[in-house]
ROSE-4610 file (N, C-alpha, C; in Angstrom, 1 decimal, always signed):
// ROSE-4610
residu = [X/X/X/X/X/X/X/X/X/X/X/X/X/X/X/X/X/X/X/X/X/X/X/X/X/X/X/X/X/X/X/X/X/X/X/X/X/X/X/X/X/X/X/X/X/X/X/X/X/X/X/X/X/X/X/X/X/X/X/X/X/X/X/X/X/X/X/X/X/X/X/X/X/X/X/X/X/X/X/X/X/X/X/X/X/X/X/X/X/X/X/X/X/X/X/X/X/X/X/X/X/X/X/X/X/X/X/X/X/X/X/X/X/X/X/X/X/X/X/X/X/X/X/X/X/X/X/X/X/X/X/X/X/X/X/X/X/X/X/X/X/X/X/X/X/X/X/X/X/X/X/X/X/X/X/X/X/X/X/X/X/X/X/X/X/X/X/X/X/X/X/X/X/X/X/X/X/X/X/X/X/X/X/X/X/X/X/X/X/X/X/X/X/X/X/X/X/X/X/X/X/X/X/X/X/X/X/X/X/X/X/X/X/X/X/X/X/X/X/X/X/X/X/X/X/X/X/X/X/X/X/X/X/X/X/X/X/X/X/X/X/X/X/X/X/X/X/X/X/X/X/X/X/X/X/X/X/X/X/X/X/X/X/X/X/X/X/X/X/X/X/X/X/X/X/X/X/X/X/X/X/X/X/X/X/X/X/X/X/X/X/X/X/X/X/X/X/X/X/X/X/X/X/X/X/X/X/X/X/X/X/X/X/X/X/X/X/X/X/X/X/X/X/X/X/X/X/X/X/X/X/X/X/X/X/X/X/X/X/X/X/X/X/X/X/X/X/X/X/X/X/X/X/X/X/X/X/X/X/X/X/X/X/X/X/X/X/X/X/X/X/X/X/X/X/X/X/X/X/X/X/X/X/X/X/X/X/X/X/X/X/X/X/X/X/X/X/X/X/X/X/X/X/X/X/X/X/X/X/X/X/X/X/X/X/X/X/X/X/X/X/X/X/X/X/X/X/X/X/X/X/X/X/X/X/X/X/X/X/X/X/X/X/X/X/X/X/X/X/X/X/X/X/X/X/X/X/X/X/X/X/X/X/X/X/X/X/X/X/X/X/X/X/X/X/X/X/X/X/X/X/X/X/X/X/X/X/X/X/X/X/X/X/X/X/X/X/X/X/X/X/X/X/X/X/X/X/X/X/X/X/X/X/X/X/X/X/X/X/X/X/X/X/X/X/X/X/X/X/X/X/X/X/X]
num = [1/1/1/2/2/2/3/3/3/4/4/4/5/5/5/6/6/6/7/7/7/8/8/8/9/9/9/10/10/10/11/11/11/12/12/12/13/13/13/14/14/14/15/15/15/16/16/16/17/17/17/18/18/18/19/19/19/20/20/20/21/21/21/22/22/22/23/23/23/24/24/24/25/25/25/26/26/26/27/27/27/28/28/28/29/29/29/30/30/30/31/31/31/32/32/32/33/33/33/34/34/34/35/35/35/36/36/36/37/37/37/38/38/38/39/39/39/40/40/40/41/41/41/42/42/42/43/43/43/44/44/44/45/45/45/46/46/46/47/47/47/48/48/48/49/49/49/50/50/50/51/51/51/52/52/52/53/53/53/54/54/54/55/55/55/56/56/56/57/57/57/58/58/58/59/59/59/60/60/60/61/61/61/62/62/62/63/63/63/64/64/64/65/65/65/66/66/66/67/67/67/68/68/68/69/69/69/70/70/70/71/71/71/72/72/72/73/73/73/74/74/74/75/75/75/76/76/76/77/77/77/78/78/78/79/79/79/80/80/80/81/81/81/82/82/82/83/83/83/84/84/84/85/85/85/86/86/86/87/87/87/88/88/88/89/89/89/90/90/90/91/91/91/92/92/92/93/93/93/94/94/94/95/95/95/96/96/96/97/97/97/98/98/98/99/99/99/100/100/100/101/101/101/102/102/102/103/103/103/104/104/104/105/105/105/106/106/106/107/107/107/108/108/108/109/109/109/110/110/110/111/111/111/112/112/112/113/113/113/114/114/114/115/115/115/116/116/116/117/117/117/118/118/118/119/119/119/120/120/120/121/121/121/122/122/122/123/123/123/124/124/124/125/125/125/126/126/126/127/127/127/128/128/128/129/129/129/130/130/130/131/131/131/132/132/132/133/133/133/134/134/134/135/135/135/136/136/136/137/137/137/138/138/138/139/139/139/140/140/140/141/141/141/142/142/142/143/143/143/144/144/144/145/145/145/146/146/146/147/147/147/148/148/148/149/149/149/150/150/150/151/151/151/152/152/152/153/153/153/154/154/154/155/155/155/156/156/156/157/157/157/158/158/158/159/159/159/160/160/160/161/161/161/162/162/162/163/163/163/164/164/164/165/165/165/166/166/166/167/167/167/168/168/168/169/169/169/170/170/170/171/171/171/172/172/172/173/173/173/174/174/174/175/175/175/176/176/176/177/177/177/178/178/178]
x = [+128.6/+129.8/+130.5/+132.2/+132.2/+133.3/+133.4/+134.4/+135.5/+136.2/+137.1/+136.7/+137.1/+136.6/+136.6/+135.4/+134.9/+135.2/+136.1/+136.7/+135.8/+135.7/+135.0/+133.9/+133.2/+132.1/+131.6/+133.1/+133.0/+132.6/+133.6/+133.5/+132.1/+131.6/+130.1/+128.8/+129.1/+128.0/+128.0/+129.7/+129.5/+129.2/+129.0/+128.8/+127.2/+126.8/+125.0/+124.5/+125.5/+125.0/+124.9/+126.0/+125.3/+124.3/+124.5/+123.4/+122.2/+121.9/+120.9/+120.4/+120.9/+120.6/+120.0/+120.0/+119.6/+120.6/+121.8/+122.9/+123.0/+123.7/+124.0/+125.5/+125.8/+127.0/+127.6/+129.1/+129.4/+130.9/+130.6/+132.2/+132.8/+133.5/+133.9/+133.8/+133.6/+133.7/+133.9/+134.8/+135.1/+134.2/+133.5/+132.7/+132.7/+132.7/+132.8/+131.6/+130.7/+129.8/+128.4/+128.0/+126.9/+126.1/+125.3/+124.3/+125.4/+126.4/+127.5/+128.0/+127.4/+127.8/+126.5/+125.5/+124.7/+125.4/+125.7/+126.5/+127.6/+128.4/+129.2/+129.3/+127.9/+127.5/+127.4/+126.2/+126.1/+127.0/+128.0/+129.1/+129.9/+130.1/+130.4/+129.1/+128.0/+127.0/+126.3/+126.0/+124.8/+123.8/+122.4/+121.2/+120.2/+119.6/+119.2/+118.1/+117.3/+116.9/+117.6/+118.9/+119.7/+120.2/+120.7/+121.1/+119.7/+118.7/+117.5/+117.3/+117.1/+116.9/+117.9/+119.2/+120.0/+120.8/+120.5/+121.7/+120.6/+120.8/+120.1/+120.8/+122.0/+122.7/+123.6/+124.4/+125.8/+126.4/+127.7/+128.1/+129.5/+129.1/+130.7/+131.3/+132.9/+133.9/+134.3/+135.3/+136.5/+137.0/+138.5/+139.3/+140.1/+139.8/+140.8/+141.5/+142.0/+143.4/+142.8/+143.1/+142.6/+143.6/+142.9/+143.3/+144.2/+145.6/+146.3/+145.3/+144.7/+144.2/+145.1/+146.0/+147.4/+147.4/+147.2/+147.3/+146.6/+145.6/+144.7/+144.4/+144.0/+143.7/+142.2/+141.4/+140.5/+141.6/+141.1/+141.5/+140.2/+140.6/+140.1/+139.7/+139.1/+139.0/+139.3/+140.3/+141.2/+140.4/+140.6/+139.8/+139.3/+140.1/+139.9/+138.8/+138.8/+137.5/+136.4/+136.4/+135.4/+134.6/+135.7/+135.4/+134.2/+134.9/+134.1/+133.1/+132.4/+131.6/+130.4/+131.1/+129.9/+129.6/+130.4/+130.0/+129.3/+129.4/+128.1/+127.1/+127.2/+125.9/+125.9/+126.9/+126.6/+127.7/+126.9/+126.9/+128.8/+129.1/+130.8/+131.0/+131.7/+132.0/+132.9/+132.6/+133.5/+135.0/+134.9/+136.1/+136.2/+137.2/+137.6/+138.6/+138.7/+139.6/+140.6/+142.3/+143.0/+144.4/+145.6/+146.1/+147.2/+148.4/+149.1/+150.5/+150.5/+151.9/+152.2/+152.8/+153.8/+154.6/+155.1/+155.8/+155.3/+153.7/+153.1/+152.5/+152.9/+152.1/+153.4/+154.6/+155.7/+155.6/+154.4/+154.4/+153.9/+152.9/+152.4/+150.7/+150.5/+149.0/+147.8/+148.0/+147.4/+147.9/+147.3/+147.8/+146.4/+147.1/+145.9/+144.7/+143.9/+143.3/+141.4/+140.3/+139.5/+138.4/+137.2/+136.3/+135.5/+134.8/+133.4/+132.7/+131.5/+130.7/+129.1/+128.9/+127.1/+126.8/+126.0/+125.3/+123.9/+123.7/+122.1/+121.1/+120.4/+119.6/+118.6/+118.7/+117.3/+116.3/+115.5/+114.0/+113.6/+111.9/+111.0/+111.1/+111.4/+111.0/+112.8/+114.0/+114.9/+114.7/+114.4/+114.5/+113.7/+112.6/+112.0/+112.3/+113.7/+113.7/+115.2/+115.6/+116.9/+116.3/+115.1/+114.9/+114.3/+113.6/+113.5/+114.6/+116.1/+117.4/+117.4/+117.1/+117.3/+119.3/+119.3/+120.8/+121.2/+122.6/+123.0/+122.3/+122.2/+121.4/+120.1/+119.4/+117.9/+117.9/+119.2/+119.1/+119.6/+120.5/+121.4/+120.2/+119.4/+118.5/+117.5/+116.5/+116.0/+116.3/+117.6/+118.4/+118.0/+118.4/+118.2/+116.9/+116.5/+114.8/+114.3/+114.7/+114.2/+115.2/+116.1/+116.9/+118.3/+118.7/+119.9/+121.1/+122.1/+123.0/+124.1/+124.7/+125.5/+127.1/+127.8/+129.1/+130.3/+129.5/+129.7/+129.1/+127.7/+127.6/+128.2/+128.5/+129.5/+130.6/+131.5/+132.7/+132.3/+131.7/+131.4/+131.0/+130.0/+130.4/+131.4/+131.9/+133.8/+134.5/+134.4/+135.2/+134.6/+133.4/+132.8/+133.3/+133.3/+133.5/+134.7/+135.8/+137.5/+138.0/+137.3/+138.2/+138.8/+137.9/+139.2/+139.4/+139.3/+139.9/+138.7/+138.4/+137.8/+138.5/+139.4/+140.7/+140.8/+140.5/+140.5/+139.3/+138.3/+136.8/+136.6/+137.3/+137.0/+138.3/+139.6/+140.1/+139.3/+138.6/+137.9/+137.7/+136.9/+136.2/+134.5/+134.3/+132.5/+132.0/+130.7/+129.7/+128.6/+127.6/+126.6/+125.9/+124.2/+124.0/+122.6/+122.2/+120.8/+119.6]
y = [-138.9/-139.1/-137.8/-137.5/-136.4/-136.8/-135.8/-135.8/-134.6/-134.4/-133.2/-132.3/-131.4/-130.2/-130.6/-130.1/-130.5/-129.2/-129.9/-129.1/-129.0/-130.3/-130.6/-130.8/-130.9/-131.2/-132.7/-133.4/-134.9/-135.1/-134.9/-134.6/-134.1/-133.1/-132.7/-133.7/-134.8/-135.5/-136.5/-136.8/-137.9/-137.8/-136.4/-136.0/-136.1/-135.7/-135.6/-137.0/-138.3/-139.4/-140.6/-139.5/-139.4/-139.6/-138.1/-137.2/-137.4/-138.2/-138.4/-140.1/-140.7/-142.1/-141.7/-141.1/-140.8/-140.2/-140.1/-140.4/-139.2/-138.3/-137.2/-137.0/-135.7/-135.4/-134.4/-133.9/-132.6/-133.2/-131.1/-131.5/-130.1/-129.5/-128.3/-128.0/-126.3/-126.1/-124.3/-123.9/-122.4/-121.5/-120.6/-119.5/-118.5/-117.4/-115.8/-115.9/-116.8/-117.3/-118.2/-118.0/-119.2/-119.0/-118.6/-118.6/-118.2/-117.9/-118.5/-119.4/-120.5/-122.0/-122.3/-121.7/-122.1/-121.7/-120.8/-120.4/-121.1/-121.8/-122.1/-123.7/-124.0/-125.6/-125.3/-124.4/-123.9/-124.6/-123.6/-123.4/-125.0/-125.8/-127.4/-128.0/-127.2/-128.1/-128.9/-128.2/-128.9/-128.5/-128.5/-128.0/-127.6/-126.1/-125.9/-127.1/-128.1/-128.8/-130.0/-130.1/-131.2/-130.7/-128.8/-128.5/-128.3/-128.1/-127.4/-128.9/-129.9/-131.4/-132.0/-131.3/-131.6/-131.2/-129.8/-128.8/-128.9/-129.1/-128.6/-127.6/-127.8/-126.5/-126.3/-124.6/-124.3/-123.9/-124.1/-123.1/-122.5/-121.4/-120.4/-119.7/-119.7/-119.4/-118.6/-117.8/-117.2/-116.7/-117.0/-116.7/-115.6/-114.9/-113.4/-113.6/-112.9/-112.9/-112.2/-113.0/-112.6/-111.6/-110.4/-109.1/-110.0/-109.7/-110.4/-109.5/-110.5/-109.7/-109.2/-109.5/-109.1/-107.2/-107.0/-105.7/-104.8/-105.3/-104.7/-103.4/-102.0/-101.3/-100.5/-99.2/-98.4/-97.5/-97.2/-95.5/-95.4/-94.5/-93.6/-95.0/-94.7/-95.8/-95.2/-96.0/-95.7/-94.7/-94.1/-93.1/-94.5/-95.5/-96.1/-97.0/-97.8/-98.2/-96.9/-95.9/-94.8/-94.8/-95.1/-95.3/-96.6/-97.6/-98.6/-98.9/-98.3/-98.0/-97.1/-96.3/-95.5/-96.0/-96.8/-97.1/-98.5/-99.2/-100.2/-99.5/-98.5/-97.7/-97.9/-98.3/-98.4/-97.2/-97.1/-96.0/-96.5/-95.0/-94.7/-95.2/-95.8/-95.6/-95.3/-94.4/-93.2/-93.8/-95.0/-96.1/-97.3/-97.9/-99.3/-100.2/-101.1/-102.2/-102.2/-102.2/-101.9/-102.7/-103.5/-104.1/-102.8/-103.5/-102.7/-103.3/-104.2/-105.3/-105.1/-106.7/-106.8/-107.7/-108.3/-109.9/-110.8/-110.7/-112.3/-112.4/-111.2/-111.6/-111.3/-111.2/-111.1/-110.0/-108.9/-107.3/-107.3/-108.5/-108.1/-107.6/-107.9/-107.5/-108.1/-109.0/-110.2/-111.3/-112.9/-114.0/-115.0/-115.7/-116.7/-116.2/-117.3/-116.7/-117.0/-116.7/-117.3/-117.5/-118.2/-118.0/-116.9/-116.6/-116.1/-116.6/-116.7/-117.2/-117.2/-117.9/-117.8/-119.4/-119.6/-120.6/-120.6/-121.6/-121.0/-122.4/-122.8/-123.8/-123.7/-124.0/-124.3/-124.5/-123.4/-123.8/-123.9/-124.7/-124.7/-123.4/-122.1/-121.5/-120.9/-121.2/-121.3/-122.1/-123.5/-124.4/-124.1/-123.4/-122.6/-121.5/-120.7/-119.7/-119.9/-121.8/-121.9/-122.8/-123.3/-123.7/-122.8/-121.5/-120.1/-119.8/-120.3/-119.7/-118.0/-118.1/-117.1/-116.6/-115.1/-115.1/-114.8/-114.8/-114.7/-113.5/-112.1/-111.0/-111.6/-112.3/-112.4/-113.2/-114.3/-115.4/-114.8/-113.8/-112.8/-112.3/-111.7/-110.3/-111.3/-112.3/-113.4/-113.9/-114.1/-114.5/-113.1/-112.0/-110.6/-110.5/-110.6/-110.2/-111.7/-112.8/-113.6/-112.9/-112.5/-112.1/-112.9/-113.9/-115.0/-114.0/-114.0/-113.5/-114.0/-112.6/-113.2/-113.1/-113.2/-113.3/-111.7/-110.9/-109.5/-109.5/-109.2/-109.4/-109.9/-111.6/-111.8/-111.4/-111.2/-110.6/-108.7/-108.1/-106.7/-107.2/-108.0/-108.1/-108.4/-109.3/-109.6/-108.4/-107.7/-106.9/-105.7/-105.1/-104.5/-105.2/-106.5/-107.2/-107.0/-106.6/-106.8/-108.1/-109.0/-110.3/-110.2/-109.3/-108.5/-107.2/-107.0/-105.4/-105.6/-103.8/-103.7/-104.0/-103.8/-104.1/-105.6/-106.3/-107.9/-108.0/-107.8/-108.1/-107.2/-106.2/-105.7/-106.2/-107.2/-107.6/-109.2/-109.4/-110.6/-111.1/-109.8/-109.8/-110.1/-110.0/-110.2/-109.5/-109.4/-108.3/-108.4/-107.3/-107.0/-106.5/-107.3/-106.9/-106.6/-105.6/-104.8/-105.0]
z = [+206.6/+205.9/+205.8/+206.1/+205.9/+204.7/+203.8/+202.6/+202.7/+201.8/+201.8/+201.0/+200.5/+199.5/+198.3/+198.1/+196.9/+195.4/+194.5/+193.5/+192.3/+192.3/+190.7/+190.3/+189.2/+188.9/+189.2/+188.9/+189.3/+190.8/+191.4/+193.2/+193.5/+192.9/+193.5/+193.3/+191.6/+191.4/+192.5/+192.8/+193.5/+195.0/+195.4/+196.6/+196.6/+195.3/+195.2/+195.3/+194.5/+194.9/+196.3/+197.2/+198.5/+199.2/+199.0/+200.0/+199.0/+197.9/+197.4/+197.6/+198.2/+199.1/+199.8/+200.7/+202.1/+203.4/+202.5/+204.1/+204.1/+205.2/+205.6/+205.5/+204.8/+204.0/+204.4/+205.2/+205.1/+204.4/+203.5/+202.7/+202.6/+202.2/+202.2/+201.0/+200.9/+199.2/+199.5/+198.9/+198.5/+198.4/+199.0/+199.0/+199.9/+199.6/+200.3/+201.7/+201.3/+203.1/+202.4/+203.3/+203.4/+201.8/+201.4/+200.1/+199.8/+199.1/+198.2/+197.5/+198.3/+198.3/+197.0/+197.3/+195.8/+194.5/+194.5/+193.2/+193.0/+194.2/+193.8/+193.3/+193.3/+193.5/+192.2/+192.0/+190.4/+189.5/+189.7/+188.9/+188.8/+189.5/+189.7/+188.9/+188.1/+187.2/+187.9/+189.0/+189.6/+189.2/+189.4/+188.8/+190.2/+189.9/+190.8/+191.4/+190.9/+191.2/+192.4/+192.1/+192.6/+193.9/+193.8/+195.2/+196.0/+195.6/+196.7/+197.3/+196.6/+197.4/+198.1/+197.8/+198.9/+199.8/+199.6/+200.3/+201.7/+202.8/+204.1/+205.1/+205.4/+206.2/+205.3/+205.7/+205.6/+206.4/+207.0/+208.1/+207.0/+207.1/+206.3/+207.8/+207.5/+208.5/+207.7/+208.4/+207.9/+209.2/+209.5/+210.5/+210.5/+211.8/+212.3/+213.4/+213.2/+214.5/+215.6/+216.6/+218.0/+219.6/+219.7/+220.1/+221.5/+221.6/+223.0/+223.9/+224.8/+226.4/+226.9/+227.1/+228.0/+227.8/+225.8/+226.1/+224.9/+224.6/+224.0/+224.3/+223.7/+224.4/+223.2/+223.9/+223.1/+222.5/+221.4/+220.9/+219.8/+219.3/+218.0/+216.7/+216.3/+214.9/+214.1/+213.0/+211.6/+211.1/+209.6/+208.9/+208.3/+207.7/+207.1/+207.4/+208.9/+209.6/+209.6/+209.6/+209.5/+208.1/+207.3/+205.2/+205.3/+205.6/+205.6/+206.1/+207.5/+208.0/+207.7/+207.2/+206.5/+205.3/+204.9/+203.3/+203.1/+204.5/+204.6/+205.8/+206.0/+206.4/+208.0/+208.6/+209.9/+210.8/+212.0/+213.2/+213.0/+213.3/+213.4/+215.3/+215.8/+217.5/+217.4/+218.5/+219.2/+219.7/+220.4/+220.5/+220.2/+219.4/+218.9/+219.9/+219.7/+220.3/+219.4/+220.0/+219.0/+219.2/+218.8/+218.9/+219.9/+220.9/+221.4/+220.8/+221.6/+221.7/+222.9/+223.8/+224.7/+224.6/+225.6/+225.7/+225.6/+226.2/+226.1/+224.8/+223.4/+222.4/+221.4/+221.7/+220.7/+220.1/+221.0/+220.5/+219.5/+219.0/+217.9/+218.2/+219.3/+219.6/+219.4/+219.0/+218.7/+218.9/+219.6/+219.8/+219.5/+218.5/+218.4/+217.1/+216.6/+216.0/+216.5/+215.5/+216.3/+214.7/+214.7/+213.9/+214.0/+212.5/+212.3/+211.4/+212.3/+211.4/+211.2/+209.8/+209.4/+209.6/+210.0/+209.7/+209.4/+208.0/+207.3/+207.5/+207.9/+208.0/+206.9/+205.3/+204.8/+205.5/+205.0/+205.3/+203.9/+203.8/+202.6/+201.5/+202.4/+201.2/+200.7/+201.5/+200.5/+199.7/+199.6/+199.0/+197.4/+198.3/+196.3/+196.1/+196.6/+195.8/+195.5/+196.0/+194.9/+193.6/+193.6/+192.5/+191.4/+192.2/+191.2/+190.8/+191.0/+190.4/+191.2/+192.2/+192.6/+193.0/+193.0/+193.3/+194.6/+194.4/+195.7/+196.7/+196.4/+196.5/+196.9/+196.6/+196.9/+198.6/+197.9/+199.0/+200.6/+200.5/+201.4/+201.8/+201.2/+201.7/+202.5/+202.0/+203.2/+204.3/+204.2/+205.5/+206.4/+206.1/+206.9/+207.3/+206.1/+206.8/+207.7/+207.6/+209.0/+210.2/+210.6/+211.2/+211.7/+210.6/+210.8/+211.2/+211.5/+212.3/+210.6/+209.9/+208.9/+209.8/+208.4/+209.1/+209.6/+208.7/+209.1/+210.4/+210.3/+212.1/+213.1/+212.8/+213.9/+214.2/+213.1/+213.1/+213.9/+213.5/+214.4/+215.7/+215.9/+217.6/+218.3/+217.8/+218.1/+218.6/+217.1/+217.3/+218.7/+218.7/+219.2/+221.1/+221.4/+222.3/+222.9/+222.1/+222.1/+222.0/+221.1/+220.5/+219.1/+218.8/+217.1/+217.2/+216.0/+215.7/+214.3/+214.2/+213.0/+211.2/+211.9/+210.8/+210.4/+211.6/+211.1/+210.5/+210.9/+210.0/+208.6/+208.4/+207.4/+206.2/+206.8/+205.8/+205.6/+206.8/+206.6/+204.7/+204.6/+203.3/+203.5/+204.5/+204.6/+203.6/+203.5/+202.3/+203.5/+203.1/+203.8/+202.8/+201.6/+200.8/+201.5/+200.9/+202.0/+200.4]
């Protein structure tokens, strides 16, 4: 069954008496990425008991503007891409992908947009370390250490690739909690 975004406490019980029949449920609901969505289920008065029995995937998006091929080019990376980079601890490159402008993109250097994203598959032992009330931080840092691919990641290879710009992923708003 799929539903629309789910706002309320009401909307979420009734989403739990769902996916608590047996049936299979996607709905949308507001969060910064994938183990977000526990907290945010939280916060709608679910109980950790109610989301570990029923939460099974999440896929988190967030959309960036996609670099026109027509006229993308390398240069130098911002100071500001350099700030951010060091300040989530990763390697500075020497060249970025960078918007130009021409005709085929109305000169803005970008055309189109595209996704990034996480997707988290519950396994057994998320399922008990959301019933530990574990937080967002614990749940983040498990994902890493199995080696799931978060949405920072995807978004840097993008960018890394020339389908964005570092500029687009770091206004994304991803986090990267170590």
């Amino acid at each position: 069954m799929l539903i629309g975004e789910v706002r309320s406490p009401a909307s979420a019980q009734a989403c739990l008496n769902v996916a608590s029949s047996g049936r299979s449920l996607m709905g949308t609901l507001h969060s910064r990425d994938a183990v977000g969505v526990v907290s945010s289920l939280r916060h709608l008065e679910l109980t950790d008991a109610e989301i570990s029995a029923n939460l099974g995937m999440v896929i988190a998006q967030r959309l960036v503007r996609r670099l026109c091929e027509q006229c993308r080019s390398q240069g130098a990376p911002a100071s500001e891409d350099i700030e951010w980079l060091k300040a989530i601890g990763l390697p500075i490159p020497e060249r970025v992908w960078l918007p130009t402008g021409c005709p085929h993109c109305n000169d803005l250097g970008y055309q189109g947009r595209i996704g990034v994203f996480e997707v988290w598959q519950l396994t057994p032992d998320d399922h008990a370390r959301i019933l530990r009330h574990a937080d967002e931080a614990i749940l983040r840092r498990a994902l890493l250490e199995r080696g799931e691919v978060l949405m920072l990641s995807d978004g840097l290879a993008k960018a890394e690739a020339g389908v964005t710009t570092l500029r687009e992923v770091l206004r994304m708003g991803a986090i990267l909690s170590h």
